[in-house]
C-alpha positions in Angstrom: -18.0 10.9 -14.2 -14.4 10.8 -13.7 -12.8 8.2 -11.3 -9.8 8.5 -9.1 -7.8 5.6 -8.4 -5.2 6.3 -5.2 -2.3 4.2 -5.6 0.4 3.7 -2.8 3.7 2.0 -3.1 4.9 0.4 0.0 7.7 -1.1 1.9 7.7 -2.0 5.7 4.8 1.1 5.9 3.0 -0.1 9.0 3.8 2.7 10.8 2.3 5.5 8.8 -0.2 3.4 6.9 -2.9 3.2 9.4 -3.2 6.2 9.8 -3.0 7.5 5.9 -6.0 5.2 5.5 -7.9 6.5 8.3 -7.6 10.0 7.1 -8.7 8.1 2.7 -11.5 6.7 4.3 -12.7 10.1 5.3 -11.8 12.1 2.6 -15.0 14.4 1.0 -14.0 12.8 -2.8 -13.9 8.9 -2.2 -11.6 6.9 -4.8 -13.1 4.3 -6.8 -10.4 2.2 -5.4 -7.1 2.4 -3.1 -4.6 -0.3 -4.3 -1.2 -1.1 -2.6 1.6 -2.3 -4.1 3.9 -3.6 -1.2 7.2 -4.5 -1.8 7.6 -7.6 0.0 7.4 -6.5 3.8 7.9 -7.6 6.3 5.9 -6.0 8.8 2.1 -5.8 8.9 1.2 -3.4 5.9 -0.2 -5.7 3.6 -2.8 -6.5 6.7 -3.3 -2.8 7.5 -4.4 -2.3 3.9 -6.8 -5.3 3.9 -8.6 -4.3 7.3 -8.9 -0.4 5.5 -9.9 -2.3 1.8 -7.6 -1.8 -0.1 -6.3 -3.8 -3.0 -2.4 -5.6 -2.4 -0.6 -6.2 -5.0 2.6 -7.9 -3.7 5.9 -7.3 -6.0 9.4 -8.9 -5.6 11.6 -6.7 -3.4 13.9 -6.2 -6.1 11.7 -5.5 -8.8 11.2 -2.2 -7.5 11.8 0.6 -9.6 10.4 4.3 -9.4 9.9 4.9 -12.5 9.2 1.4 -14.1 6.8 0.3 -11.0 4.7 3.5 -10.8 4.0 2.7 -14.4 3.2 -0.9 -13.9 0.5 0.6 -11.0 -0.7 3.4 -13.2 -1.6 1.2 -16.0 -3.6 -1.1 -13.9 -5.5 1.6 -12.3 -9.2 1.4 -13.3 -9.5 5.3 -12.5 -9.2 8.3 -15.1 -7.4 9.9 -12.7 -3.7 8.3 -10.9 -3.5 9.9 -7.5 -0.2 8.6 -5.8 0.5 8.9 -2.1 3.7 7.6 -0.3 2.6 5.9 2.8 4.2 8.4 5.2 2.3 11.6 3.1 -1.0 12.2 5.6 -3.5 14.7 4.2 -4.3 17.3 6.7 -8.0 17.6 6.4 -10.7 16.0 4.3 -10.8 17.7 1.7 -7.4 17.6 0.6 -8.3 14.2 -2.5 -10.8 16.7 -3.8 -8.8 20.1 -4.2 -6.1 17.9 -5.5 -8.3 16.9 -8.5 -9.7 20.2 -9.0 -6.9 21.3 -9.5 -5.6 19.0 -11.8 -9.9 19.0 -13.7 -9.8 22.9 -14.0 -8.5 22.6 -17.6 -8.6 19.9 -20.0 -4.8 20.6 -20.9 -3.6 20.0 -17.3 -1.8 17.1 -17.0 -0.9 16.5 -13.4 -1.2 18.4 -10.0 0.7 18.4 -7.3 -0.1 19.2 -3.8 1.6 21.3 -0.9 4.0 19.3 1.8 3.9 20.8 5.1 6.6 19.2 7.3 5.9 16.8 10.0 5.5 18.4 14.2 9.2 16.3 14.5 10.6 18.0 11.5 14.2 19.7 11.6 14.7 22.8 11.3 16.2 22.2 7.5 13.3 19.6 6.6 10.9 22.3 7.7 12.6 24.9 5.8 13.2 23.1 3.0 9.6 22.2 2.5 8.7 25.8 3.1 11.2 26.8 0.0 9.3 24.4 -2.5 5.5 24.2 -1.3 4.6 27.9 -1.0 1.2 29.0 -0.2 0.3 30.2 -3.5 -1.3 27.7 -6.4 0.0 28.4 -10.0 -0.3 26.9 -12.9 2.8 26.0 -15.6 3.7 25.7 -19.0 6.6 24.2 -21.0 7.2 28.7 -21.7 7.6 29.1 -18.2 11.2 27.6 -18.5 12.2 31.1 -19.5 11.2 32.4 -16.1 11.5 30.0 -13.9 13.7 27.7 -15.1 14.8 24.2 -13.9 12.1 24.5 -11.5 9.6 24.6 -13.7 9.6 20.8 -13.5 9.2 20.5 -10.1 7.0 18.2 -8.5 6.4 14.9 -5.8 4.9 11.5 -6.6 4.3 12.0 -2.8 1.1 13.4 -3.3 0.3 14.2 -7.4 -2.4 13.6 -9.7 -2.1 12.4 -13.2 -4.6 12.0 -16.2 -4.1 8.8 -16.8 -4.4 9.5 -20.8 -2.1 11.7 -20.7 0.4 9.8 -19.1 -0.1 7.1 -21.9 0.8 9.6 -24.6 4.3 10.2 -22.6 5.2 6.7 -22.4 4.1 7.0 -18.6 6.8 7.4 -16.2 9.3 5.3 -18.1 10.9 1.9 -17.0 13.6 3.2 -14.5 14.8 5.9 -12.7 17.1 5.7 -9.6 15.2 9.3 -8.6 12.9 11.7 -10.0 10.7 10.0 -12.1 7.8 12.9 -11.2 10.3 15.4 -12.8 10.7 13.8 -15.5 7.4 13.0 -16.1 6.4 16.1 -16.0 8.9 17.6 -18.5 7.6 15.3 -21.4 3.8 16.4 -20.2 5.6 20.5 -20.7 6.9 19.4 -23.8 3.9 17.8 -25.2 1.8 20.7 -24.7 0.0 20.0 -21.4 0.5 22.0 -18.0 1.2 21.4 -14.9 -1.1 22.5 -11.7 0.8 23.4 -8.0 -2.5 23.0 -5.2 -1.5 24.8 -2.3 -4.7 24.6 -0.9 -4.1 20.2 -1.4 -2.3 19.6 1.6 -0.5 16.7 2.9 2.0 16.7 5.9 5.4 14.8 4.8 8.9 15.4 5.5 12.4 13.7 6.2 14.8 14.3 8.9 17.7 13.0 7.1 21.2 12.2 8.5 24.2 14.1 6.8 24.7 10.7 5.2 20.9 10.6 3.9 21.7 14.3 2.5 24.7 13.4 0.6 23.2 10.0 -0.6 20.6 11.3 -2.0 22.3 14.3 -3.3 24.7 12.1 -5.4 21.3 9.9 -7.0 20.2 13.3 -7.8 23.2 14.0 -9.7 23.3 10.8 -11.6 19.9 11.1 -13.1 20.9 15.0 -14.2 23.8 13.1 -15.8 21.7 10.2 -17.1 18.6 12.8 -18.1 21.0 15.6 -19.4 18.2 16.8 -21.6 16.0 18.2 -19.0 19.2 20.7 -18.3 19.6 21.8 -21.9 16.0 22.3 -22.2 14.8 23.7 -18.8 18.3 25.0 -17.3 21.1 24.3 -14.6 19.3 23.5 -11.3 22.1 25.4 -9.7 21.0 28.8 -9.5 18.0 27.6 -7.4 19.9 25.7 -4.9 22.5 29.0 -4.6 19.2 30.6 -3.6 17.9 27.8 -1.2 21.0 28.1 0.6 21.4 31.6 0.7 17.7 32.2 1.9 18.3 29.2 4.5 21.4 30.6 5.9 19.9 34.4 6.1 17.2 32.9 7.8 19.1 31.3 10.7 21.6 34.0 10.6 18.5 36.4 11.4 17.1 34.3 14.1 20.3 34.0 15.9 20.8 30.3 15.3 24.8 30.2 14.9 24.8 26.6 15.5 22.2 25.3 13.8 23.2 27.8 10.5 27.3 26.0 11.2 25.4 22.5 10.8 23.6 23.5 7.9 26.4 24.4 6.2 28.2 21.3 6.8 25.1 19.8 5.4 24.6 21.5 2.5 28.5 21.1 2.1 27.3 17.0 2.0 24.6 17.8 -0.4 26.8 19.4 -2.8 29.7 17.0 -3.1 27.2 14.6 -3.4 25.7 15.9 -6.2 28.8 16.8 -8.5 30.3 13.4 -7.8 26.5 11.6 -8.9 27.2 14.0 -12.0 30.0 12.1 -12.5 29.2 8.8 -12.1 30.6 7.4 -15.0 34.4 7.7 -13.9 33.2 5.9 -10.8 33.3 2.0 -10.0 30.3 0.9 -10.0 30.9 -1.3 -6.7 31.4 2.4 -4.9 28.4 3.9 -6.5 26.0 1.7 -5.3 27.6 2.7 -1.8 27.3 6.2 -2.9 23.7 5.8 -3.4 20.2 5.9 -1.4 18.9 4.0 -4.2 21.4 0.8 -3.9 18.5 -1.4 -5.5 18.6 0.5 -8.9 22.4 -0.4 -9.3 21.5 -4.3 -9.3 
C-alpha cells in the first residue's frame, strides 16, 4: 500500500497551524505521519504540533533553505509519497489529501501533483486575481512536450500544497541544496526532462494567499529574477516567462477596467510597475553589491 508522509516547514506558524491540523486530522486519506520542521520559533508552533501529533524536528534558524531543507525533510520521510503543506495552506474540505494523491497515483510516470489555491475571505483584489490566473478550474496533466505550447508555464507549480514520488525525486537529485525561490519549479523541470509528468488537481483544494505590500511585490519580484539568472537553463529550455506575465497584466487590468474599478486598476499598475523593476534588477544581480541585494530581497537568509 502506498504511504503519504505530509511534511510542513514552519516558522512562528501558530496562527495558522491549529487550524491546518484540525482540518489533517480530518482528512478521508490519513498520512502515515505529519512531521514539522520548525525553524526555531518563537511562538507556540512546536506545541501546537505536539498536542495534534505530529513529529518536530527543530532546525537552526539560519539553516533554512528552500531547496536544500525540503530535501533534508523529504529524505527522512518514511512515506512513498512527500505531500508538503505551508502552514498557512488550509484544505477546504476532507477530501482534498486524497484527490491530491490520486492525482499524482493515476499514472506511474507522474511525478508530482499540485493542487488548486483559492484565495483567503481577506484576500485583495490582486491576490485573488492572481490566484484565479494560475489555479484554474480545470485538472490537466503535463509533459516535458508541452513546452511547445505552453511554455515557461509548463513548469509551474507550489510546494504549498504538492505531492512528490519520493523515488522520483531521488532520481532528480531531490530539490537540490539551495534556492533563494522556486525550488518546486525547478524541481519539476528535471522531473519534465527526465521523462515523468506533472499532474494540476483542481478538484485538490487548499485556501492560501498573500496580501503583499508594494514592497513584498517588488521583493519578491527581484528573488524571482535572480534565480531566472542563476537557473538560466529553465529559460533556454522552456522559454521567457515574459509573455505570460504581459498576459496576467493585461487580463488583470481588462478585468478592473470592465468592472469600473479606476482606482484599484491605477494601484495595480503601480504594483505591477514594482513587480517588474524588481524582476529585471534580480536578473541582474551580479552588477549589484551584494550588501544591497540582500536588502533587495524577501529571502535575506539565502544571501548569508
Amino acid at each position: 500500500m502506498t504511504t503519504v508522509s505530509v511534511l510542513i516547514p514552519t516558522k512562528n506558524a501558530a496562527a495558522t497551524l491549529e487550524r491546518l491540523l484540525t482540518s489533517l486530522a480530518s482528512q478521508t486519506l490519513q498520512p502515515l505521519e505529519i512531521v514539522v520542521w520548525d525553524s526555531a520559533s518563537t511562538d507556540d508552533t512546536p506545541e501546537i504540533a505536539r498536542r495534534h501529533g505530529a513529529k518536530v524536528v527543530t532546525i537552526a534558524e539560519g539553516d533554512f533553505d528552500h531547496a536544500g531543507t525540503r530535501s533534508r525533510m523529504a529524505r527522512a520521510a518514511q512515506g512513498d509519497i512527500v505531500l508538503f503543506l505551508t502552514h498557512d495552506a488550509i484544505p477546504v474540505d476532507d477530501r482534498a489529501v486524497e484527490c491530491l494523491v490520486a492525482a499524482l497515483l493515476q499514472s506511474d510516470d507522474i511525478g508530482c501533483a499540485y493542487g488548486r489555491q483559492l484565495a483567503a475571505p481577506d484576500a485583495s483584489a490582486s491576490a485573488r486575481f492572481l490566484r484565479d490566473f494560475n489555479y484554474p478550474p480545470l485538472s490537466e496533466v503535463r509533459s516535458f512536450a508541452d513546452r511547445e505550447r505552453l511554455g515557461f508555464a509548463t513548469i509551474f507549480c507550489s510546494n504549498s500544497f504538492a505531492a512528490w514520488r519520493k523515488n522520483a525525486l531521488a532520481q532528480i537529485g531531490w530539490f537540490g541544496d539551495s534556492a533563494i525561490f522556486a525550488e518546486d519549479a525547478l524541481a519539476v523541470a528535471r522531473l519534465l526532462k527526465a521523462g515523468f509528468r506533472i499532474a494540476y488537481a483542481a478538484e485538490a483544494a487548499v485556501e492560501h494567499s498573500h496580501n503583499y505590500t508594494l514592497g513584498e511585490e517588488f521583493r519578491r519580484s527581484f528573488d524571482i529574477g535572480v534565480f531566472h539568472a542563476r537557473e538560466a537553463w529553465l529559460l533556454a529550455v522552456f522559454g521567457q516567462p515574459s509573455g505570460r506575465g504581459k498576459r496576467f497584466i493585461l487580463e488583470q487590468s481588462w478585468e478592473l477596467l470592465r468592472a469600473g474599478k479606476i482606482g484599484t486598476l491605477a494601484a495595480t499598475v503601480c504594483r505591477n510597475g514594482a513587480k517588474t523593476c524588481g524582476y529585471l534588477l534580480g536578473c541582474r544581480y551580479r552588477l549589484i553589491p551584494r550588501r544591497l541585494c540582500r536588502l533587495l530581497s524577501m529571502n535575506r537568509r539565502w544571501w548569508r
